[in-house]
Steps between C-alpha positions, in 0.01 A plus 500: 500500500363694192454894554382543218128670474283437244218712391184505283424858323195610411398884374135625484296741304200601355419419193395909390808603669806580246714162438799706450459668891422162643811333273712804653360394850568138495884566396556750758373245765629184327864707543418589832449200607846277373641445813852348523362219666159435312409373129244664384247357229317756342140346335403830340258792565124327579185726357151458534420391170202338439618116426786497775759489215766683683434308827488181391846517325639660835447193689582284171848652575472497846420127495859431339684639784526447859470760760515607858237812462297672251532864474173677371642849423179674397575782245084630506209444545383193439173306530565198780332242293818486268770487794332192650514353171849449523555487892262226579715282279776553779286572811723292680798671439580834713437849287602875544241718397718808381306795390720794314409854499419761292771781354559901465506680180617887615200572759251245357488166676404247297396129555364166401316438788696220637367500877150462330653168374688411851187628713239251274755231496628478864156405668433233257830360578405494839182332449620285252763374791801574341835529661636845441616837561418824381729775402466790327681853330461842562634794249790619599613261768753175483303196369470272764745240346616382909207415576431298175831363503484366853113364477708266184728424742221370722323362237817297374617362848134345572533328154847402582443331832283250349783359351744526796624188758632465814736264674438433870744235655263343777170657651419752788796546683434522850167420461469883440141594370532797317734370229291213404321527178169376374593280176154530279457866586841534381492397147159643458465831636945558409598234283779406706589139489702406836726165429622361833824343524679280791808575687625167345516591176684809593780244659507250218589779232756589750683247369450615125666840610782564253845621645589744274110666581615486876831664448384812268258569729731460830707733333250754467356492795851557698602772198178678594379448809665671827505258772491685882667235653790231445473266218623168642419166424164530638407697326692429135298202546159692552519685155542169328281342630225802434642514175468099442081506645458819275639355161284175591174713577597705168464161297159459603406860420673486188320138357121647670584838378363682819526841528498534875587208778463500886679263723412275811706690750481458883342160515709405125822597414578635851357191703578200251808646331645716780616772257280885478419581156566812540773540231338211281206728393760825461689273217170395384359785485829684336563236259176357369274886553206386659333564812565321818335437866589276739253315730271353230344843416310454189292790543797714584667351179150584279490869669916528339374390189258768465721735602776405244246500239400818600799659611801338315639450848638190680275602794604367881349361787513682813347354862356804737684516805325822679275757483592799572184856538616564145711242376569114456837322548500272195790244469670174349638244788683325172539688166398753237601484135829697393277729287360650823798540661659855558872404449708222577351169576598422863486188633524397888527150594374439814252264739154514596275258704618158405722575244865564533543682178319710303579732126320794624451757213539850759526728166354844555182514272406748266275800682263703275081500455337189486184335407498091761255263359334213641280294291237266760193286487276543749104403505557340150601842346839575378599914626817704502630648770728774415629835677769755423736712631877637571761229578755618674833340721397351822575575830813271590337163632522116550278189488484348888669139441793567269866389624743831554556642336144538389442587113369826405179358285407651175247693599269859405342725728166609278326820617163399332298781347187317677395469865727193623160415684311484183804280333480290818194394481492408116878313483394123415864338524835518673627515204485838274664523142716859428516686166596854478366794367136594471358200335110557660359530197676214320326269784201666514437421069629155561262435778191676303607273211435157696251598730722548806434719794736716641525610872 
C-alpha cells in the first residue's frame, strides 16, 4: 500500500501586485508545504492577465502529473474569474483553498490582501460544487500546516480506496446482517471491489504449502509467542495446522493482491474444518500486513482500510460486551494483531462450546486515547460512526461459556467523552474498528471528501 501523497500546487496573485512579493510568497508556501510523505508539483504563480497565459500553462503542467489534491495557496487578491480558469479543469479532484497573510515591517502592518482573494473565492467554490476545505493564516501565528497536511491525508486515502480489494472466504457468517455489504454501492460510492473466495480453495492450496514456509514460521511463533498453558501434542499440532490454512490463505492474497481479507468463521472454518482461526489471522496479519476480521465482515474490513490509510495503523476489531454509565467493555473472543499488543504475545489454549481446543490470543492490549470507527449502510447511504475516548485496563472478567480456566479476553474499558446513551443509540454494528490517538478530524475530511455522514 502506497503512502505516498501527491499534490497539485497552485499560487495566486494579482496581476498589479509586485511579481517579486507574490514569487517570495509562493516559495515560502511551496517550502511549507514538502511534507515527508507528499510530492509536491509546483505549476507556478497564476495572475489575472488578460489572455489566461499564466493559467493555462498551470494546468498544462498540472495535466502531466497525477495528484491526490490541489492546493490553491492564494498569495492576494485576485479576481475569481482567473482561479476557475484553472480549477474547473480539475473540479473533480479535492482542493485546499489556502489563503496566506499579510506581514510587519517595525509597527506598520502591511499586506496583499489575501483574505480578499480567499473570501471572493470560497463561495464560488461552494456554488460551483467543489469538494474542499478552507484554511487560512494569520500574522504572527503557526501556519496551519496540520490541518492541511491531514485534509491530504484525507484526500489521498479516498483516492486510494478506489483501487483497494478485499478477500472474503464465504458469505455472511451466521447469517449476521450487519456485516453484509451492498456490492454496486460498493464500487461506486468507495471503489472497493470485494472478490469472494470458497473454503475449497483455501484446502486445495493446502496442499501447495511449502515445508520450509511451515517450519520458519513454527519457529517464530514458539520463539515469540508465550503460551499460558502446556504445549503438548494437541496443541504442537494446532500451530501447524494454523500455520498450514494461513500460508494457503496467504497464496490467494498474494496472486489477488488484496489488501485486507475476512474469513468464514463460526459456520466455516469452525463448523466444516473444526479448527478457530484465531491464530490463522494473527500470522496473517503479522506476516502479510493487512487487515483482518473474521465472520465475513467486509464492512468491518473497508472501515480498517480507511483507517490504515488514514492512520498508518493496522487497526483491530473489537466486539462490545457491556455498557457501562460511562464506559463500554470492548473485546476480542479470538485475536488482535501483535502491533497492538502491550508486551508479550500470550497465548492460552483452551475450549469453548463445541470445540475442544482453541489458540486464544489473552495478550494485554495497548491502553491510551482512541478514536473506534464503524463504517455502515443504512437507507442506501453510506455514514461513519465514530466516538472517542480514554482506553484504559478492564476490570478482571470472563466470557460465560469458556472451559476453566476461562481466558482473560483482550479487551478495553473506553470511558467515552460522549453520553454512552447518545453512542447507544447511533452504534450500527457489533463490530467497532480501534485506532488510537485523536484521529476525529482525519475521519471527519475523509467523510466530507466522499459525501459521508458522520454520527
Amino acid at each position: 500500500m502506497d503512502f505516498t501523497k501527491k499534490v497539485g500546487f497552485v499560487a495566486l496573485g494579482e496581476v498589479n501586485t509586485p511579481i517579486e512579493k507574490l514569487m517570495e510568497k509562493h516559495d515560502m508556501a511551496l517550502k511549507a508545504v514538502q511534507f515527508d510523505d507528499c510530492e509536491v508539483y509546483d505549476a507556478g504563480l497564476v495572475i489575472d492577465d488578460p489572455k489566461y497565459k499564466t493559467a493555462d500553462a498551470a494546468i498544462r503542467k498540472l495535466k502531466k502529473q497525477e495528484f491526490d489534491v490541489l492546493l490553491l495557496c492564494v498569495c492576494g487578491w485576485i479576481p475569481t474569474h482567473a482561479v476557475i480558469r484553472v480549477t474547473d479543469e480539475f473540479r473533480h479532484t479535492p482542493m485546499i483553498l489556502w489563503g496566506l497573510c499579510g506581514w510587519k515591517e517595525g509597527k506598520l502592518m502591511l499586506t496583499t490582501a489575501e483574505q480578499a482573494g480567499t473570501t471572493a473565492i470560497r463561495p464560488t467554490f461552494q456554488e460551483m460544487h467543489y469538494t474542499f476545505k478552507y484554511f487560512y493564516n494569520v500574522i504572527g501565528e503557526e501556519m496551519p500546516l496540520d490541518g492541511i497536511h491531514k485534509y491530504i491525508t484525507a484526500a489521498h486515502a479516498a483516492k486510494a480506496l478506489r483501487r483497494m480489494h478485499i478477500g472474503t472466504m464465504g458469505y455472511r457468517d451466521m447469517l449476521l446482517y450487519g456485516t453484509q455489504f451492498e456490492g454496486f454501492s460498493m464500487r461506486r460510492d468507495l471503489g472497493v471491489e470485494v472478490e469472494t473466495f470458497e473454503m475449497l480453495e483455501m484446502t486445495q492450496y493446502l496442499k501447495k504449502v511449502k515445508k520450509a514456509d511451515v517450519d520458519a514460521e513454527v519457529a517464530y511463533i514458539k520463539k515469540n509467542w508465550k503460551f499460558d498453558a502446556p504445549v503438548d501434542a494437541d496443541v504442537e499440532e494446532s500451530i501447524v495446522k494454523a500455520v498450514k490454512y494461513a500460508l494457503a490463505v496467504g497464496r490467494k492474497i498474494e496472486e489477488r493482491g488484496w489488501e485486507a481479507v475476512t474469513l468464514n468463521d463460526v459456520d466455516g472454518m469452525k463448523k466444516l474444518c473444526g479448527f478457530p482461526p484465531a491464530p490463522v489471522f494473527m500470522i496473517l496479519m503479522r506476516r502479510y500486513g493487512i487487515p483482518t476480521t473474521p465472520e465475513n465482515d467486509v464492512m468491518g474490513n473497508v472501515t480498517q482500510l480507511i483507517a490504515k490509510l488514514l492512520t498508518g495503523q493496522i487497526s483491530h476489531y473489537m466486539e462490545y460486551y457491556e455498557f457501562g454509565k460511562d464506559s463500554v467493555l470492548i473485546g476480542d473472543p479470538d485475536y488482535v494483531p501483535e502491533d497492538v499488543i502491550d508486551g508479550d504475545v500470550h497465548i492460552l489454549p483452551a475450549p469453548f462450546g463445541l470445540l475442544s481446543k482453541s489458540l486464544v490470543n489473552v495478550s494485554k492490549v495497548k491502553t491510551g486515547y482512541v478514536t473506534n470507527v464503524r463504517l455502515i449502510y443504512t437507507d442506501g447511504k453510506y455514514k461513519i460512526h465514530m466516538y472517542q475516548g480514554e482506553a484504559k485496563r478492564p476490570e478482571n472478567w470472563n466470557e460465560y461459556g469458556w472451559g476453566d480456566p476461562a481466558p482473560h479476553l483482550c479487551s478495553l474499558r473506553v470511558y467515552l467523552d460522549t453520553p454512552v446513551e447518545d453512542f447507544a443509540e447511533k452504534v450500527g454494528c457489533q463490530h467497532v474498528i480501534v485506532t488510537y490517538g485523536d484521529n476525529r478530524e482525519l475521519f471527519e475530511d475523509f467523510a466530507q471528501i466522499l459525501g459521508i455522514e458522520i454520527i
